[in-house]
C-alpha positions as CSV (number, residue, x, y, z in Angstrom):
1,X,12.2,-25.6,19.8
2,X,14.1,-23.1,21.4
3,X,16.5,-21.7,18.5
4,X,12.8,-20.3,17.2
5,X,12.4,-16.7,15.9
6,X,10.3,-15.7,19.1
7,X,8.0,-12.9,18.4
8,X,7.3,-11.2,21.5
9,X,9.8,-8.0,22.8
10,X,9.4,-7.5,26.7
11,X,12.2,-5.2,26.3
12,X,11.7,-3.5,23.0
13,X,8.9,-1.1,21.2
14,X,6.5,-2.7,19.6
15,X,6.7,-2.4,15.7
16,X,3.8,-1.0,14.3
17,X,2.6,-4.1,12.3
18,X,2.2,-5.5,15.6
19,X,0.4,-3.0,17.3
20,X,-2.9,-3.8,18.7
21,X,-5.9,-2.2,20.1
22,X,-5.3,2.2,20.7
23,X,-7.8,2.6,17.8
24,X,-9.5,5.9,19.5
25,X,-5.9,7.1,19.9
26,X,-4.7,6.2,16.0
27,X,-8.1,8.1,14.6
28,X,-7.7,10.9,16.7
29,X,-3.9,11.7,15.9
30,X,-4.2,11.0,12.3
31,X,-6.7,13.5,11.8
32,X,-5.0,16.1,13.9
33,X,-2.1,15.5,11.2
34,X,-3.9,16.0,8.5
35,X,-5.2,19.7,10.4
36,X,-1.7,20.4,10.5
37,X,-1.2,19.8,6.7
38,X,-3.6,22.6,5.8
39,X,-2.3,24.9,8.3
40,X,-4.9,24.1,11.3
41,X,-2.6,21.5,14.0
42,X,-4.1,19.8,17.0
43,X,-1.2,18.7,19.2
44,X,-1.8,15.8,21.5
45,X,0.2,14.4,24.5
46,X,0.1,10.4,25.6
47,X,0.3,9.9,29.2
48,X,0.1,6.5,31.0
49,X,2.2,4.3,33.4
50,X,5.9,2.6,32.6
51,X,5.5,0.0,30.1
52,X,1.4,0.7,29.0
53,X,2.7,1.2,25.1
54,X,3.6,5.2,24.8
55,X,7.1,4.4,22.6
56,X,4.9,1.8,20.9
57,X,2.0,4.0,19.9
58,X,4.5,7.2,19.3
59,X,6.6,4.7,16.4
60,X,3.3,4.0,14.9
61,X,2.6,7.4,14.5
62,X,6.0,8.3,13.1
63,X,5.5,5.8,10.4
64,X,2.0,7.0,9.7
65,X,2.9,10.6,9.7
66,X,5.6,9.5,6.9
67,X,3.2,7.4,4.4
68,X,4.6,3.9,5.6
69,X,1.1,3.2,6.6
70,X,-2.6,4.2,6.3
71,X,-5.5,4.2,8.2
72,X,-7.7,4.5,6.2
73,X,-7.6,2.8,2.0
74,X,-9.1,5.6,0.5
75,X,-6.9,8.4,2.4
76,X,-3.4,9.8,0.3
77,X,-0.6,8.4,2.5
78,X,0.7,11.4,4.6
79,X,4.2,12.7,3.8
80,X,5.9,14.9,7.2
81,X,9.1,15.3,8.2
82,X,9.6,13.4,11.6
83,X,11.5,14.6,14.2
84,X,11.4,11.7,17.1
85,X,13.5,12.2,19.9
86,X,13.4,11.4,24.0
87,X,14.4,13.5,26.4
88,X,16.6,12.4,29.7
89,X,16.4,14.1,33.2
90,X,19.4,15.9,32.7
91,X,17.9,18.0,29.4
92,X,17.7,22.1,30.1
93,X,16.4,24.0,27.8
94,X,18.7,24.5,25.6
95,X,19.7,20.7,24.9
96,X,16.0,20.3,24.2
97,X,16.3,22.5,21.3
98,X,19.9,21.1,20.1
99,X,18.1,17.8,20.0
100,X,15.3,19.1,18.2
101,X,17.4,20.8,16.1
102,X,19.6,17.8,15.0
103,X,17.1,15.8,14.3
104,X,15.8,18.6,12.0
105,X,19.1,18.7,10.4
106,X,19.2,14.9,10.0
107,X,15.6,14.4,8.6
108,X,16.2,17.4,6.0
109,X,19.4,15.5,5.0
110,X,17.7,12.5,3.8
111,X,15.5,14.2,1.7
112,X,18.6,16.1,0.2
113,X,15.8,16.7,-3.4
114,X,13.8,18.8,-2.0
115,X,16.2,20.5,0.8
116,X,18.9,21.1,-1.0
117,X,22.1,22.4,1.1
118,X,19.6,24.5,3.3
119,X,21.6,25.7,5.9
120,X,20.7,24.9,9.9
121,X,21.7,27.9,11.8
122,X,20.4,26.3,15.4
123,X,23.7,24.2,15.6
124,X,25.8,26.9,14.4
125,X,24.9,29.3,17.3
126,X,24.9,26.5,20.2
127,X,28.4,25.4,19.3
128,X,29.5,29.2,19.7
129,X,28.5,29.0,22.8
130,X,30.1,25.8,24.0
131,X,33.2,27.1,22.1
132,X,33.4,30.0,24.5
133,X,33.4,27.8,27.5
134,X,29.3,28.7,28.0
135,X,27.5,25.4,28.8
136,X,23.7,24.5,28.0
137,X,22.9,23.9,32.1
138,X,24.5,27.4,32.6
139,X,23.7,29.4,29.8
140,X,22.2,33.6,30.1
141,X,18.9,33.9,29.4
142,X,20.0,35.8,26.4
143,X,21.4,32.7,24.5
144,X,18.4,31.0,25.5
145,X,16.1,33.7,23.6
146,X,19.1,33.7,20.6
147,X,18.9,29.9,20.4
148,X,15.3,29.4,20.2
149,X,15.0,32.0,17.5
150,X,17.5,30.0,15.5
151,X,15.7,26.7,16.2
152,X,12.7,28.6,14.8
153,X,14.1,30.6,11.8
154,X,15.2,27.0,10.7
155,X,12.1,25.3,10.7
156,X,10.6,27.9,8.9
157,X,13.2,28.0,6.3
158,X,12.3,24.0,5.9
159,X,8.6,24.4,5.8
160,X,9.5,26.8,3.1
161,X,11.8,25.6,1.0
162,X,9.6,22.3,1.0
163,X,6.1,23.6,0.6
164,X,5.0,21.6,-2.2
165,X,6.6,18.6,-1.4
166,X,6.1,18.1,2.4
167,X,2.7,18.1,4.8
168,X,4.3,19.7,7.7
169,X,7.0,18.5,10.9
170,X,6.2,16.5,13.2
171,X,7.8,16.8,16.5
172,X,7.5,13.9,18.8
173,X,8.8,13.9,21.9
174,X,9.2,10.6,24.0
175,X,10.2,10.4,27.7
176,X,8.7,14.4,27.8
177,X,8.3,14.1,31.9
178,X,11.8,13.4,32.3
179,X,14.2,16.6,32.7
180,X,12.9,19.0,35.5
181,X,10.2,21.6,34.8
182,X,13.3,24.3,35.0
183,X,13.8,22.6,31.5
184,X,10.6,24.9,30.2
185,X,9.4,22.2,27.6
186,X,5.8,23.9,28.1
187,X,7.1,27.0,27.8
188,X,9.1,26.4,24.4
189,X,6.3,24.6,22.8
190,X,3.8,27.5,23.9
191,X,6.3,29.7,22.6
192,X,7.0,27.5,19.5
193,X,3.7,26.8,18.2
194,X,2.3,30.8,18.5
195,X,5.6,31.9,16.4
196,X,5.0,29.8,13.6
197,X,1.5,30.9,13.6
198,X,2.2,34.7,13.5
199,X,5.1,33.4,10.7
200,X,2.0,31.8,8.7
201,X,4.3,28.7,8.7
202,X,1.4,27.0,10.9
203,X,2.5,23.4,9.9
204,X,4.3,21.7,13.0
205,X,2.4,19.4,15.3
206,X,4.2,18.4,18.7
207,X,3.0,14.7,20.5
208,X,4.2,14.5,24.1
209,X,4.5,10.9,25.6
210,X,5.1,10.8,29.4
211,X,4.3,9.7,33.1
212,X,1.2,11.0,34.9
213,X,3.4,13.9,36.0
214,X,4.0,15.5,32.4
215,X,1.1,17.4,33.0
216,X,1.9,19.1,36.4
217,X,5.5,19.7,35.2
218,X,4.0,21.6,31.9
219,X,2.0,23.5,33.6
220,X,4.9,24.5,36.5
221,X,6.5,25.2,32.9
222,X,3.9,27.8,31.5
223,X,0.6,27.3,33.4
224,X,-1.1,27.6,29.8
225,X,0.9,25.1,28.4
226,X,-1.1,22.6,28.7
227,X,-3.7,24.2,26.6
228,X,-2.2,22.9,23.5
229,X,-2.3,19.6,24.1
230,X,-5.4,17.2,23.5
231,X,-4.2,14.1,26.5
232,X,-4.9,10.7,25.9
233,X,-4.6,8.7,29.0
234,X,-3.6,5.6,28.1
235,X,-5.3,2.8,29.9
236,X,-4.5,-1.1,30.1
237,X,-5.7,-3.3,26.5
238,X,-8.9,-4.9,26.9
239,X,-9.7,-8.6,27.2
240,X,-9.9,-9.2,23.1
241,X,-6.6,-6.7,22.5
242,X,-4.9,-8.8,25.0
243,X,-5.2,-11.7,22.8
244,X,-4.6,-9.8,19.5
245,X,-1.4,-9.0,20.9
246,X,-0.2,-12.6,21.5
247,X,-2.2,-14.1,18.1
248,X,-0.8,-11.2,16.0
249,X,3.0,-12.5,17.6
250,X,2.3,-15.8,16.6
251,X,1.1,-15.3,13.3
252,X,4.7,-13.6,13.0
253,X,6.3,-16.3,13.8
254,X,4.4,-18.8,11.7
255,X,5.4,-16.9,9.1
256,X,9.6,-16.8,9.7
257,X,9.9,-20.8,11.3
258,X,9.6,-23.6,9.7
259,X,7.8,-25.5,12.4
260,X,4.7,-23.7,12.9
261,X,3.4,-22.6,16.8
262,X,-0.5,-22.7,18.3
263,X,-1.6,-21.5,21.2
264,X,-4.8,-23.8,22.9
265,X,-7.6,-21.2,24.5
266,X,-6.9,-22.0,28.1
267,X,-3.6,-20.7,27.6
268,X,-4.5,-17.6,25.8
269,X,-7.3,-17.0,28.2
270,X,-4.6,-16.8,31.4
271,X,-2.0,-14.8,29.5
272,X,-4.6,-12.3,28.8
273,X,-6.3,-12.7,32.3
274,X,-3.0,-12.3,34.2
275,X,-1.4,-9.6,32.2
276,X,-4.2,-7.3,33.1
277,X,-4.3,-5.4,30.1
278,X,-0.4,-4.1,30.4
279,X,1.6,-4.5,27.3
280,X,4.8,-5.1,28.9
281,X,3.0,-8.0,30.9
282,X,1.5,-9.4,27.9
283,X,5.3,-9.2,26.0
284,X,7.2,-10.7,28.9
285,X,4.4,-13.5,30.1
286,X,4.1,-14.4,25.9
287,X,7.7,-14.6,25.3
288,X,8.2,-16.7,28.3
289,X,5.5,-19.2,27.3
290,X,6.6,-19.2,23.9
291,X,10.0,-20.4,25.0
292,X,8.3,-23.1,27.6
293,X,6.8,-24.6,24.6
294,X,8.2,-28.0,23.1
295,X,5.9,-29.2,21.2
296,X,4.3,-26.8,18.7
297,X,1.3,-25.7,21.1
298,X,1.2,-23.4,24.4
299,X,-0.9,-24.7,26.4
300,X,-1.8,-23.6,30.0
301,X,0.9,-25.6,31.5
302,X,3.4,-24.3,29.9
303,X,2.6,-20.8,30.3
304,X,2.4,-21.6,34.5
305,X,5.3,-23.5,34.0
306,X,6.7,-20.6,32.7
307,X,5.4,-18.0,34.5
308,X,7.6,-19.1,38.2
309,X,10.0,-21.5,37.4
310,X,13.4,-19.7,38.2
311,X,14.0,-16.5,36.2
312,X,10.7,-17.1,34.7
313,X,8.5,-14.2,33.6
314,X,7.3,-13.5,37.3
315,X,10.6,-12.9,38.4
316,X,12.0,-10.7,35.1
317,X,8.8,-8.2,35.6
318,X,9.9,-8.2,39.2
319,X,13.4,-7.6,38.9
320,X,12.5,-4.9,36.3
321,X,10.0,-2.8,37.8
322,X,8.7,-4.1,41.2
323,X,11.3,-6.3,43.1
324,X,12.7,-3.0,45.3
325,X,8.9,-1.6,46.3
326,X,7.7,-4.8,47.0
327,X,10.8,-6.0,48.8
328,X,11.9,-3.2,51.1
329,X,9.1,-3.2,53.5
330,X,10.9,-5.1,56.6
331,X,8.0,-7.2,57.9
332,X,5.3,-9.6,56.4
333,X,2.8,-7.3,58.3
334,X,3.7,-4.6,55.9
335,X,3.5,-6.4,53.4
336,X,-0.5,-7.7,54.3
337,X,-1.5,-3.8,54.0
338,X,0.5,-3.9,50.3
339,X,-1.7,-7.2,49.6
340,X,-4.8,-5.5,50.9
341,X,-4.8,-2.1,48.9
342,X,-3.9,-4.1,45.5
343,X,-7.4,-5.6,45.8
344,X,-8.5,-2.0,44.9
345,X,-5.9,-1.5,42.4
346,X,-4.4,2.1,42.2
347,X,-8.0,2.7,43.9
348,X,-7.9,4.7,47.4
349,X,-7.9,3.1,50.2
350,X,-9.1,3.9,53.9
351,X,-7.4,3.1,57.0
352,X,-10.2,1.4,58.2
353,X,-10.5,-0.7,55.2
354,X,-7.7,-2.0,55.7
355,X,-7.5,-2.6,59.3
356,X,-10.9,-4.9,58.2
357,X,-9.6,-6.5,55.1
358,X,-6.0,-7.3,56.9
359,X,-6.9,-8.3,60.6
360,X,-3.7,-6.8,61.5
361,X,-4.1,-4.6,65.1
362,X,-4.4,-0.7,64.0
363,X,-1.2,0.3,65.8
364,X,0.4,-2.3,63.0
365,X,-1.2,-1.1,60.3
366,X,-0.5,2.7,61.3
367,X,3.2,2.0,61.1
368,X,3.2,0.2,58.1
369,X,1.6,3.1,56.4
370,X,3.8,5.7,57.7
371,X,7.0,3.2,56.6
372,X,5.0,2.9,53.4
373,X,4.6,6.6,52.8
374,X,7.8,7.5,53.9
375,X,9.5,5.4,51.1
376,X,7.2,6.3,48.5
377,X,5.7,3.2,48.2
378,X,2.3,4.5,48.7
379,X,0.5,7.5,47.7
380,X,-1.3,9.6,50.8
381,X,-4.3,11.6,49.6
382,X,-3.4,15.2,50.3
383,X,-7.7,15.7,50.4
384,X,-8.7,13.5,52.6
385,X,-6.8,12.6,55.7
386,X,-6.7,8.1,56.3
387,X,-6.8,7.5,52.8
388,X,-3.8,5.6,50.2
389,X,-3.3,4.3,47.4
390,X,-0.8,2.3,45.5
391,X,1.6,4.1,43.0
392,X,0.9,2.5,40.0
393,X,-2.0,-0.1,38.7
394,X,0.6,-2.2,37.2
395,X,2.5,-2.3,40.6
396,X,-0.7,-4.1,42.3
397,X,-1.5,-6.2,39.2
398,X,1.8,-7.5,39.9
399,X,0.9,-8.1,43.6
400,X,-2.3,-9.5,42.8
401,X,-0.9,-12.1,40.2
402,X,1.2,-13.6,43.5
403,X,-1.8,-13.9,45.3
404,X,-3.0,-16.0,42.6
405,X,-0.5,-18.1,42.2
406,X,-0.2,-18.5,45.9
407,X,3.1,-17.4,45.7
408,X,2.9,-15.4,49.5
């Protein structure tokens, strides 16, 4: 059973056929596109833990944004140029715009019709630069301002020359919270979006995706920045997505192997149930079971077979995201006040709660929350002295699915 086309990606986006559950999120963007197509944009940002479906949701809305799929039957398939690109922590504010501005470049190339051999100044005037020894990190603020005027004198040029035959650009921008605030991505899409308004060009929607701390770094950017955006905070699927997800995988499936694959309810009640509503949980814990499987039908066993036998799905999700945070704490004492504040998920947490709920001596749990805090694998609330959480809900779902399985 195992040379099987599996369906489920713990370590991949999602493809958009497979997408499930986000619905508020889908309605909400699509119409903000088709504002931007008569000149009136709404631009949106999607922010939500590691692994909660941001990529995911952002690829769907590349393909919607380009016509490969609809919403809604009786709707004309939308028809922008996508600009989709992920930033690293290393970006400044000029590689920002040389990525934008590649894509740009690329995109209009495809559509070589109704482009033509437009030319793309952007690159032109950044390679100048690097020519004369003058590098993006280190760059005056004059070639900053010269750059970003290029970067817009091109997309207006596209908007034009394509009027008739395109809806608008869209810019998405993955991975937003990762380069420094010094990077200024606020600033330039503050800056961006009021230009092409006063151009009349007013046909570019931006979509952020990032970690809880895109918004504070776009407003250390441009303390208005933020303004723009309408945020979605992405929260964990609920009970009936959770089993979309793994249903919609197998129907995949069924459809590519020749010997056809069932899941029984008990089993698709504890995948659902023990993923807590985190996509990347659901992926891993489905794939894993999927693979357990010998005989045509997951069944509870062999998703808890699956789930701790030795590089199981337990271990991979630890290995990838928790293993060092949960790990690094030097004593099992330490570890009681981790197992104690998961019960509250990313909730806050008081020191006396805690001295109750782990019957640990409060000189113990005192120094396991200053170790804890020290290595940022708590949170201290700066308003209120005593009280912690844990970084992440997805950190203390994975705690909590150890408890369990009696696994501590």
């Amino acid at each position: 059973m195992s040379r099987r086309y599996n369906p489920f990606r713990p370590d991949k986006i999602t493809p958009p056929g497979l997408l499930a559950g986000r619905i508020e999120e889908i309605s909400n963007i699509e119409n903000f596109l088709r504002q931007t197509k008569f000149g009136n944009p709404n631009h949106f940002a999607l922010i939500g833990e590691r692994g909660i479906g941001k990529s995911s949701l952002i690829l769907f809305e590349q393909f919607c944004a380009e016509g490969k799929i609809t919403i809604h039957d009786d709707e004309k398939p939308l028809n922008f140029i996508v600009l989709n690109i992920s930033l690293r922590k290393d970006d400044s504010f000029l590689s920002i715009i040389g990525r934008i501005s590649s894509a740009l470049k690329r995109e209009c190339d495809k559509r070589h019709d109704a482009f033509g051999n437009l030319v793309f100044s952007t690159l032109t005037v950044l390679s100048r630069f690097e020519a004369a020894g003058v590098k993006y990190h280190h760059a005056p603020k004059a070639t900053e301002e010269e750059v970003f005027s290029a970067l817009q004198n091109d997309i207006e040029a596209a908007l034009n020359r394509a009027a008739d035959s395109i809806d608008g650009i869209l810019l998405l921008i993955d991975e937003a919270d990762a380069p420094s605030s010094e990077a200024n991505l606020g600033l330039m899409c503050k800056l961006l979006t009021e230009e092409m308004a006063k151009r009349q060009t007013d046909r570019v929607c931006i979509g952020l995706a990032g970690l809880p701390a895109l918004p504070s770094k776009l407003a250390e950017s441009h303390e208005s920045s933020l303004r723009l955006f309408h945020v979605f905070n992405l929260k964990p699927l609920e009970d009936r997505e959770r089993q979309l997800v793994v249903e919609m995988g197998l129907q995949d499936a069924n459809a590519k192997n020749n010997d056809k694959t069932h899941i029984d309810e008990d089993a698709l009640s504890a995948i659902a149930t023990y993923s807590e509503g985190y996509p990347h949980f659901l992926q891993e814990f489905a794939y894993c079971a999927f693979e357990a499987d010998s005989d045509g039908i997951i069944d509870r066993e062999d998703f808890m077979n699956s789930l701790f036998r030795e590089n199981g799905a337990f271990d991979q999700l630890g290995t990838k995201y928790f293993d060092k945070a949960y790990a690094t704490p030097s004593s099992d004492d330490y570890r009681k006040v981790l197992h104690a504040m998961s019960d509250w998920l990313d909730g806050w947490n008081s020191r006396a709660e805690l001295i109750e709920r782990t019957g640990l001596k409060p000189g113990t749990v005192d120094n396991a929350l200053r170790a804890l805090k020290q290595k940022d694998i708590i949170v201290q609330d700066d308003m209120r002295a005593g009280h912690y959480k844990l970084p992440t809900r997805s950190f203390a779902a994975w705690i909590n699915i150890r408890k369990k399985a009696g696994q501590e």
